[in-house]
Backbone as a printed PyTorch tensor [residue, N CA C, xyz], in Angstrom:
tensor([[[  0.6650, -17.9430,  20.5470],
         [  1.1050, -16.8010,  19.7820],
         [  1.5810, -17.2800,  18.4080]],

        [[  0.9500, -16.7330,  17.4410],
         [  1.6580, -16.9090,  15.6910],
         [  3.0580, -16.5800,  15.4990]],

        [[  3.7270, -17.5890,  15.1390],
         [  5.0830, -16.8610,  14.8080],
         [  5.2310, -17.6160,  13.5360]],

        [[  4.0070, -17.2450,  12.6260],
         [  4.4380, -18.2320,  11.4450],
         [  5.3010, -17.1740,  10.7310]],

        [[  4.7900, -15.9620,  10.8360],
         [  5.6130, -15.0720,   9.6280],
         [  4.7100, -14.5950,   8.7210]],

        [[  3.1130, -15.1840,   8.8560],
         [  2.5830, -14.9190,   7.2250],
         [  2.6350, -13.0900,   7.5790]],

        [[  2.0120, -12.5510,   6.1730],
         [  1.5800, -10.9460,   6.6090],
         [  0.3900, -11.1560,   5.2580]],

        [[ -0.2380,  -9.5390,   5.8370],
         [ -1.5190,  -9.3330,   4.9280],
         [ -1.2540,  -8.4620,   4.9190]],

        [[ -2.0160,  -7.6800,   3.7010],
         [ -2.2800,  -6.1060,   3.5860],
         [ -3.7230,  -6.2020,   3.5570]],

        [[ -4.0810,  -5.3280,   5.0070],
         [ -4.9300,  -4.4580,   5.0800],
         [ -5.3620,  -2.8120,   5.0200]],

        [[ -6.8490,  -3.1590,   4.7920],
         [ -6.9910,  -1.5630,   4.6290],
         [ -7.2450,  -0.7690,   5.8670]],

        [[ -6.5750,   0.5540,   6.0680],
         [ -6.2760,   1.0120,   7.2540],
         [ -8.0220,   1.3590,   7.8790]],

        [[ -9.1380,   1.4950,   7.2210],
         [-10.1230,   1.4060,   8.3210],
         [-10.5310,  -0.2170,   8.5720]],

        [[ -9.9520,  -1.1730,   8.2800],
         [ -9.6650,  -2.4760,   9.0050],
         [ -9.1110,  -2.7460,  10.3080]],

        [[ -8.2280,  -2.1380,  10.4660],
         [ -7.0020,  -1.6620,  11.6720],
         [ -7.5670,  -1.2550,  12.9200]],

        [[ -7.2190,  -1.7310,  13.8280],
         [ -7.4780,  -1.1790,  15.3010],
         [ -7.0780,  -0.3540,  15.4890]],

        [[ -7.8510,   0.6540,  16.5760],
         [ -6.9700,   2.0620,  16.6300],
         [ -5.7500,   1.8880,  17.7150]],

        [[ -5.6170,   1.2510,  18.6000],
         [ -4.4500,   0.4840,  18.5270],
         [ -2.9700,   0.6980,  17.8910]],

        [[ -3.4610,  -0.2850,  16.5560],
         [ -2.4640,  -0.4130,  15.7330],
         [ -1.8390,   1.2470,  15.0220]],

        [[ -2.9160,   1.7880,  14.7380],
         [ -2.5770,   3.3410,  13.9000],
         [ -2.3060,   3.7820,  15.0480]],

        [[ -2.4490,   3.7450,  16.3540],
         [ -1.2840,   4.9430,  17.3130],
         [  0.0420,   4.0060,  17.4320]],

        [[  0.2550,   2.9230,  17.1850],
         [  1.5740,   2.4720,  17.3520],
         [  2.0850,   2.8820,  15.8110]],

        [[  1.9040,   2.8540,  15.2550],
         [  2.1790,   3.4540,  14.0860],
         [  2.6220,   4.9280,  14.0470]],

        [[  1.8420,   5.6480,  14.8170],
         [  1.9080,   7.0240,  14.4830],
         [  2.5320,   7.2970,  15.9100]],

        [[  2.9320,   6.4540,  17.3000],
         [  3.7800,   6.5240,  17.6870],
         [  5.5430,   6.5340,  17.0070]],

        [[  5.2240,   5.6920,  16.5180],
         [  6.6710,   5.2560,  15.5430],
         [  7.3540,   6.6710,  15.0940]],

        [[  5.9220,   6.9580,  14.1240],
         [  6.4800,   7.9490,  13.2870],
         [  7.0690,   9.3400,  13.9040]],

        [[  6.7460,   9.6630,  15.1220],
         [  7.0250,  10.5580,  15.8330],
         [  8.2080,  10.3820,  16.1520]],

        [[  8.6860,   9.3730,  16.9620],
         [ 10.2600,   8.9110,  17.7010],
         [ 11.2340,   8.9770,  16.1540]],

        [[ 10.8380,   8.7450,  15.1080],
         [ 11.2490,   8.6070,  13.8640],
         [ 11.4960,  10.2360,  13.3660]],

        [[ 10.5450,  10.7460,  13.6100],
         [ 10.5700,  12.2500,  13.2390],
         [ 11.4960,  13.5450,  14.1140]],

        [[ 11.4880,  13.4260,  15.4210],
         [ 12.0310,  13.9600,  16.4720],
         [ 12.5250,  12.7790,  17.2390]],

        [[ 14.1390,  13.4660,  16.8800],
         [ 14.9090,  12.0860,  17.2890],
         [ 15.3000,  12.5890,  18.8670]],

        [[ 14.8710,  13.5670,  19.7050],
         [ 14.8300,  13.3980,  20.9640],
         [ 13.7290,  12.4210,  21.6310]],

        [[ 12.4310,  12.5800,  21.0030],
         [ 11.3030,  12.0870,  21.7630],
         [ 11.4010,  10.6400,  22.3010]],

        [[ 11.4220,  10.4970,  23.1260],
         [ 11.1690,   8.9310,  23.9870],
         [ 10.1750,   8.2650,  23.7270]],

        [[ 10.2810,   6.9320,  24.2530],
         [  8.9400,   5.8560,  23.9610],
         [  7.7380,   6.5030,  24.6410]],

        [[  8.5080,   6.6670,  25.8740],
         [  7.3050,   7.1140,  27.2120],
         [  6.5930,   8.5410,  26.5620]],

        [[  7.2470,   9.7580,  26.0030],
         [  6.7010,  10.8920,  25.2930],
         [  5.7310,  10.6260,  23.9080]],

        [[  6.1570,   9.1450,  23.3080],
         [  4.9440,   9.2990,  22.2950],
         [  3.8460,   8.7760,  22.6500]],

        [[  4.4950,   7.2690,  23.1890],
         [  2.9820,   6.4190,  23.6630],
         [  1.8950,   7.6330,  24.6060]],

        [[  2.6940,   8.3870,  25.3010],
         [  1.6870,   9.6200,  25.6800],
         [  0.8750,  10.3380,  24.9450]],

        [[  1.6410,  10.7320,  24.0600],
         [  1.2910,  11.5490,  22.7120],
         [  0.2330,  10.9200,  22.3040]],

        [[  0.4840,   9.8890,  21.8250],
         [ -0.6990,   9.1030,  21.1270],
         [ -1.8440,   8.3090,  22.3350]],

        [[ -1.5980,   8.3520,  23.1820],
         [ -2.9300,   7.8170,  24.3660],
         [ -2.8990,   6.0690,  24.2090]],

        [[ -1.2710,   5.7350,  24.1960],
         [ -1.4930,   4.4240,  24.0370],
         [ -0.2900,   3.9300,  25.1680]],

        [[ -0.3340,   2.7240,  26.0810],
         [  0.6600,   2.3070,  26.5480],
         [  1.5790,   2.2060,  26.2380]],

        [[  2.6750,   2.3120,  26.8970],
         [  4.2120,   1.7440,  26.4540],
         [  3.7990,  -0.0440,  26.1970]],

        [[  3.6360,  -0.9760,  27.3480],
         [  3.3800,  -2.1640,  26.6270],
         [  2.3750,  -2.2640,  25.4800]],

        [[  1.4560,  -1.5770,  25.1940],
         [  0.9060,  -1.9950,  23.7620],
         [  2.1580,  -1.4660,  22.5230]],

        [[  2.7460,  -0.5780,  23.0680],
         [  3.8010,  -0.0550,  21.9610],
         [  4.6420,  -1.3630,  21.5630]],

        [[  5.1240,  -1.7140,  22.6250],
         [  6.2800,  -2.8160,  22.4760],
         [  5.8740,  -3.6160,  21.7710]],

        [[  4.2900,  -4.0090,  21.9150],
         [  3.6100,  -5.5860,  21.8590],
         [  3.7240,  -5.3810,  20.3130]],

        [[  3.6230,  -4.3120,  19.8290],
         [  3.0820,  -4.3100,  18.1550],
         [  4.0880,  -3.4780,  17.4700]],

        [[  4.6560,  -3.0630,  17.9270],
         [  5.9500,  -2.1640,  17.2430],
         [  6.6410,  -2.7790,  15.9830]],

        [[  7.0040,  -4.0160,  16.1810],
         [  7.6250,  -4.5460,  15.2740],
         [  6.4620,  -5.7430,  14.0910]],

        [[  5.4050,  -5.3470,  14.3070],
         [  4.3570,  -5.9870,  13.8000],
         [  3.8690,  -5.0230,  12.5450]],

        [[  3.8960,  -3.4900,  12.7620],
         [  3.2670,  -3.3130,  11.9810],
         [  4.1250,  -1.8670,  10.9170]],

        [[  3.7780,  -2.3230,   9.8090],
         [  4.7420,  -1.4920,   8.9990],
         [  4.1650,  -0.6810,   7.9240]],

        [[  3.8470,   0.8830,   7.5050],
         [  2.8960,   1.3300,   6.5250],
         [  3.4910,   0.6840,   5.6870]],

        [[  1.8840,   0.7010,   4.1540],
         [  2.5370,   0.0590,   3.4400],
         [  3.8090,   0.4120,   2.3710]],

        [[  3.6150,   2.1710,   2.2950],
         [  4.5510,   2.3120,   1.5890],
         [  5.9200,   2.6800,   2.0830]],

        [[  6.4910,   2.1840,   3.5860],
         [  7.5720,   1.5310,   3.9120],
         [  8.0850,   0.7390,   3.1830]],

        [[  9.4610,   0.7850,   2.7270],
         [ 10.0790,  -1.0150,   2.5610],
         [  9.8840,  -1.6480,   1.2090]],

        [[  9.0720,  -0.5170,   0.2770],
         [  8.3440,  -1.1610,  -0.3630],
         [  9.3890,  -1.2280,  -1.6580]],

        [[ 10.6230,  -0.2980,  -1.9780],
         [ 11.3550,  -0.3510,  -3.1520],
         [ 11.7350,  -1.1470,  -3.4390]],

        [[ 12.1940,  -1.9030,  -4.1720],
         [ 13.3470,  -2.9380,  -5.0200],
         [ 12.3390,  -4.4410,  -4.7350]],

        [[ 10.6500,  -4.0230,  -4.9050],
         [ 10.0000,  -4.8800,  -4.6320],
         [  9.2620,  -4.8760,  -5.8850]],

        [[  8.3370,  -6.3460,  -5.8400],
         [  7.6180,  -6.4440,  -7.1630],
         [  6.1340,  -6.6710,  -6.7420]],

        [[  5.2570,  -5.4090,  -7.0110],
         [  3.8310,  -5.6150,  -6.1180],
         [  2.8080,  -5.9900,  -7.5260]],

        [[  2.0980,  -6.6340,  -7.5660],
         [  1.6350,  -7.3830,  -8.6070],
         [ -0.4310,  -6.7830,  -7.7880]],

        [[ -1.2120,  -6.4090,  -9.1990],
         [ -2.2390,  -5.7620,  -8.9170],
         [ -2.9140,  -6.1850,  -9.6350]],

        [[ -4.3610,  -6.6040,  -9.6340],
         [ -5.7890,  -6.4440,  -9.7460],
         [ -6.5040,  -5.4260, -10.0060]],

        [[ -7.0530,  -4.8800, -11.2920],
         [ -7.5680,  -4.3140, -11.6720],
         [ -9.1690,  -4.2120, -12.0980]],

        [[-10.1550,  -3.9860, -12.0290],
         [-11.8040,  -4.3600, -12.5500],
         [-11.6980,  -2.5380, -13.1780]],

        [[-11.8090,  -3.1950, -14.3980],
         [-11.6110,  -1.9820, -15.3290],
         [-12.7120,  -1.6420, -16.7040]],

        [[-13.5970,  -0.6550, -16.6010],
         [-14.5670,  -0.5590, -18.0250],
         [-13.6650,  -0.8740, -19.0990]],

        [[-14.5320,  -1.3880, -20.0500],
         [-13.4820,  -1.6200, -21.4030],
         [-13.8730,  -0.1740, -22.1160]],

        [[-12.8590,   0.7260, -21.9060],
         [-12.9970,   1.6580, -22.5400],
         [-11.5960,   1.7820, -23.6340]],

        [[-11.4320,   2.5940, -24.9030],
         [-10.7160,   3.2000, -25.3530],
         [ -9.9620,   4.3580, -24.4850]],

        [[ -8.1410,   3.3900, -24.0350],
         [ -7.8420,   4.5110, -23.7410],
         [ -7.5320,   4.4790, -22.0940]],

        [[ -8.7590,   3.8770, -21.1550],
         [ -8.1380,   3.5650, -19.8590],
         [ -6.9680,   2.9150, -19.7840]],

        [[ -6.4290,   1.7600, -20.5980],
         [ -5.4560,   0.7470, -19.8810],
         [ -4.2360,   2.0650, -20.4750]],

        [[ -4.3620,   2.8180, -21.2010],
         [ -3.1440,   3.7310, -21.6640],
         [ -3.1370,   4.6240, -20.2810]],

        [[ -4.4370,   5.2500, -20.1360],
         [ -4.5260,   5.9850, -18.6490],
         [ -3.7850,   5.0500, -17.4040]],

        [[ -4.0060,   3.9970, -17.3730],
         [ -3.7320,   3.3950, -16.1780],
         [ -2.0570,   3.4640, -16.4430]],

        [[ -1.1490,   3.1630, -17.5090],
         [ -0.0350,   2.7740, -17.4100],
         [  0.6370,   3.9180, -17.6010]],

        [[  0.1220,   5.6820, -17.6870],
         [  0.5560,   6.3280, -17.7180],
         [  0.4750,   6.9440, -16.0440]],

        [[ -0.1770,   6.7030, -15.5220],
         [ -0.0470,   6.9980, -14.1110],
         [  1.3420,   6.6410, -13.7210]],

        [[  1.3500,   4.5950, -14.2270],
         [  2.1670,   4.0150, -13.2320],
         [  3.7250,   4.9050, -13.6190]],

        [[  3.7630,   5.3500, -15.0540],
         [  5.5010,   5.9360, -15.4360],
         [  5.5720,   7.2360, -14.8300]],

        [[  4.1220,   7.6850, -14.2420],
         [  4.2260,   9.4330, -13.7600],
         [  5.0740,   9.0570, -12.0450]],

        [[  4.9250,   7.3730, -11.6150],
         [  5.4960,   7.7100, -10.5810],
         [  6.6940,   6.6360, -10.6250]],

        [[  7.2920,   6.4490, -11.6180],
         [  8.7180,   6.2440, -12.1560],
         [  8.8760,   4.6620, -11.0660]],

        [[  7.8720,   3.8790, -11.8520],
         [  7.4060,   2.5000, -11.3910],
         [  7.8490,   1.8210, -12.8050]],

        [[  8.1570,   0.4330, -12.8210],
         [  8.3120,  -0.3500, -14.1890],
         [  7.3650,  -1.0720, -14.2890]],

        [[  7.2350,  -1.5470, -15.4220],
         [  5.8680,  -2.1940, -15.0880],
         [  6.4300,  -3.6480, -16.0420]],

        [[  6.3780,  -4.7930, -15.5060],
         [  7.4780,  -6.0330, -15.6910],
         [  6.2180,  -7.1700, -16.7430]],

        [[  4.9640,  -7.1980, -15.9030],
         [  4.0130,  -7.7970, -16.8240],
         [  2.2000,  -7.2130, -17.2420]],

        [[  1.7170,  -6.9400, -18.0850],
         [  0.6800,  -6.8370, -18.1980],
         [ -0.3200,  -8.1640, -18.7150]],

        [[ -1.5160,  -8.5080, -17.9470],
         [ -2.5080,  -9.3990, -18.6170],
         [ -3.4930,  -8.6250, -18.3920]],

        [[ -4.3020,  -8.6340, -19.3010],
         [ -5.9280,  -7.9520, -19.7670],
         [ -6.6270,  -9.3400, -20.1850]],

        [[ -7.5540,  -9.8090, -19.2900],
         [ -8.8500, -10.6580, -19.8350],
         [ -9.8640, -10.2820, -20.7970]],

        [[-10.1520, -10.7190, -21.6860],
         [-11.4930, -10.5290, -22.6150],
         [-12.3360,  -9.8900, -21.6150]],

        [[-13.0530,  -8.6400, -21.8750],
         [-14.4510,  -8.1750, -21.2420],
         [-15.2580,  -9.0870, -21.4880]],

        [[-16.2790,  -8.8380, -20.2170],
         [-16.9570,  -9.5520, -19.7810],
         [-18.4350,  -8.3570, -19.0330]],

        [[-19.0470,  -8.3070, -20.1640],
         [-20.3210,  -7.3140, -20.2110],
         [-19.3670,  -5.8670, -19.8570]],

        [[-18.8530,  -5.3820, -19.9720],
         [-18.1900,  -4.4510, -20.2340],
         [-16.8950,  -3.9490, -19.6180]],

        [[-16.7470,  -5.1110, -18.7520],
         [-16.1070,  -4.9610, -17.3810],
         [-14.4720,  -6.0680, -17.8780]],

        [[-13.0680,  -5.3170, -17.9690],
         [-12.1410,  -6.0920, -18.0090],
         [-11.3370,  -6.2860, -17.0970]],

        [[-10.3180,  -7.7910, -16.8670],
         [ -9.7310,  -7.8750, -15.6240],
         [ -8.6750,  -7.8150, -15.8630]],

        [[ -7.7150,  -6.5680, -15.0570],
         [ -6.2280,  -6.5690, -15.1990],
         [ -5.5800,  -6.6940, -14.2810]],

        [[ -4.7540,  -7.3870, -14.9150],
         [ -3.5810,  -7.8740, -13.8240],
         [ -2.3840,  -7.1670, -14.1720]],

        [[ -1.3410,  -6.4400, -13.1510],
         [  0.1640,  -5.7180, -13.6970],
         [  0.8070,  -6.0640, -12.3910]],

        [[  1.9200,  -6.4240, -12.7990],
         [  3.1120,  -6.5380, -11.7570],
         [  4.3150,  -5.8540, -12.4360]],

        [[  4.3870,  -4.8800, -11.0050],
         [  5.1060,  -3.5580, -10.9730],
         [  6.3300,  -3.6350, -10.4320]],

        [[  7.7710,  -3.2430, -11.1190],
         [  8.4810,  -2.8700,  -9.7560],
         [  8.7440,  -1.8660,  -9.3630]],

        [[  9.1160,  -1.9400,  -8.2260],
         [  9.0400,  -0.7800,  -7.3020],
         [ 10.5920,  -0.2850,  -7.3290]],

        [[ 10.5720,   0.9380,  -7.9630],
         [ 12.6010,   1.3530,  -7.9090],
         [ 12.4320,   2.4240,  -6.9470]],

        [[ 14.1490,   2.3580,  -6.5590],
         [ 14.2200,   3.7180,  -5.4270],
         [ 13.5490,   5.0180,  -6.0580]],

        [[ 13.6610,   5.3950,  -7.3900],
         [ 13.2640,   6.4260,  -7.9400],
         [ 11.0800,   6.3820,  -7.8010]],

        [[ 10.7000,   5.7380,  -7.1740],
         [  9.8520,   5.8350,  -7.5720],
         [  8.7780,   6.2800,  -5.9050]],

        [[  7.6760,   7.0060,  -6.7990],
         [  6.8470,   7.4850,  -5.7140],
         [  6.4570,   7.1280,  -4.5830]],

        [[  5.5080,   7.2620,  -3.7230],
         [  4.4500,   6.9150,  -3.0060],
         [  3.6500,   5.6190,  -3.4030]],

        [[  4.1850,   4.6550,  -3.0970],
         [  3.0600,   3.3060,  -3.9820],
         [  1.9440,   3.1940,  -3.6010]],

        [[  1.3130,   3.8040,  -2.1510],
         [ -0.2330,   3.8610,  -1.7260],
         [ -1.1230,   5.3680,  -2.5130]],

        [[ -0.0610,   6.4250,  -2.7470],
         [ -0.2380,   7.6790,  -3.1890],
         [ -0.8260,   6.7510,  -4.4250]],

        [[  0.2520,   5.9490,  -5.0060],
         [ -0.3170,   5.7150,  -6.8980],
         [ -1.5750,   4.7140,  -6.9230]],

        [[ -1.6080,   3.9830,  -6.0160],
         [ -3.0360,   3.3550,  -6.0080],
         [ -4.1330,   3.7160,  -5.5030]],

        [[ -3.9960,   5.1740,  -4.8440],
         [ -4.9510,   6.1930,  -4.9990],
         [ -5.1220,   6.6770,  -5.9180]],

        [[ -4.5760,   7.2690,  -6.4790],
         [ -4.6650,   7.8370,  -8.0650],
         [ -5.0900,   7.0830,  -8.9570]],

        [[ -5.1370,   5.8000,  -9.0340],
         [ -5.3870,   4.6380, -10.0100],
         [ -7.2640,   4.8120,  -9.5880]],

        [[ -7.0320,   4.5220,  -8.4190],
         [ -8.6560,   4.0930,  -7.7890],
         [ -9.8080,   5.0810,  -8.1110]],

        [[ -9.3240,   6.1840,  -8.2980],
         [ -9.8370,   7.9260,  -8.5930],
         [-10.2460,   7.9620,  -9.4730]],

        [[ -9.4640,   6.9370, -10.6850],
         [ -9.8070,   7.2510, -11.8250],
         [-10.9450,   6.5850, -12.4780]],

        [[-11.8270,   7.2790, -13.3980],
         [-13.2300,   7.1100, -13.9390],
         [-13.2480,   5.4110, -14.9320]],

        [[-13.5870,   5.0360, -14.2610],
         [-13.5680,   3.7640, -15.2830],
         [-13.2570,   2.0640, -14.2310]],

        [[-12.3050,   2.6520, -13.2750],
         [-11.4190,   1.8710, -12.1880],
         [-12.6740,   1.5510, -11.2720]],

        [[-13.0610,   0.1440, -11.1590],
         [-14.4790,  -0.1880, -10.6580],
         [-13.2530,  -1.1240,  -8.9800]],

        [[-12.3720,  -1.7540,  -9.2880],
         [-11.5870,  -2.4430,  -8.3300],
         [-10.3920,  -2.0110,  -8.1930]],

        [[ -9.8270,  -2.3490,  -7.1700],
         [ -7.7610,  -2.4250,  -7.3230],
         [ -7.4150,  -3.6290,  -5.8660]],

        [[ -7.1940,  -4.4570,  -6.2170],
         [ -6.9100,  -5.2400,  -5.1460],
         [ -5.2110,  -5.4830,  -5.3790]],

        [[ -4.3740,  -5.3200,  -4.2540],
         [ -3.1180,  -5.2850,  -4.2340],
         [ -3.1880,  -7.4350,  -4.0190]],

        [[ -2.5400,  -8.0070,  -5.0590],
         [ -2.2760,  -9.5090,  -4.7200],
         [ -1.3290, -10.2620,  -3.9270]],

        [[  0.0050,  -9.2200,  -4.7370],
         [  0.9940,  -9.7010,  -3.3870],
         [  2.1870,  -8.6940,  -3.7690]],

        [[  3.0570,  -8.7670,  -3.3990],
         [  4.0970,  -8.2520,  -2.6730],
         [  5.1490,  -9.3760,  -2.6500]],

        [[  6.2030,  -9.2070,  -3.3520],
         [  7.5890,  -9.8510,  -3.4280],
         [  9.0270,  -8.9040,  -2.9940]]])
């Protein structure tokens, strides 16, 4: 058994379904503070021992995530005007944004890097890297790490 500690972020159709009913077990006992282990793992069609086994394994990502510094990957058209689009998203969800690097394009295509922090005041951080990803120009978004 691993008990190194590392973690990854994955993308949730990566995930065993498994893992998303212990998850969405969670969120239930979390939501209705009568419901029992035995009433969700029902709920969700998953054992009580698979509950236990992974309960403390797995955490959404935008749990936990405030007073953190998530640092991002960008593959961005060199357009007039996106990197203003992109950093006006990040203040619509009352995020700081601590460093920006932009690489020289490269056939039309530029690479950005931003490390963000994450304040209590601030949104949904999977909500805003949806919104980032949506947008016309946004070819990548790879999350790097998490501090």
């Amino acid at each position: 058994m691993d008990k190194s500690g590392k973690y990854y972020i994955v993308k949730e159709r990566a995930l065993p379904e498994v893992l998303l009913k212990v998850v969405e077990a969670k969120r239930l006992i979390d939501s209705e503070k009568a419901m029992t282990v035995q009433e969700a793992t029902d709920a969700t069609g998953i054992s009580r021992s698979s509950f236990y086994k992974y309960k403390d394994d797995i955490i959404p990502f935008h749990e936990n995530v405030h007073g953190r510094t998530i640092t991002l990957s960008i593959q961005l058209d060199d357009e007039p005007g996106l990197l203003s689009g992109i950093l006006g998203k990040i203040a619509d969800y009352h995020a700081n944004i601590l460093t920006i690097h932009q690489a020289i394009p490269i056939n039309g295509v530029a690479s950005l890097t931003l490390s963000i922090d994450i304040l209590p005041t601030t949104g949904d951080f999977s909500a805003l890297v949806e919104r980032l990803n949506a947008m016309k120009g946004i070819h990548d978004i790879k999350i790097l790490g998490r501090e």
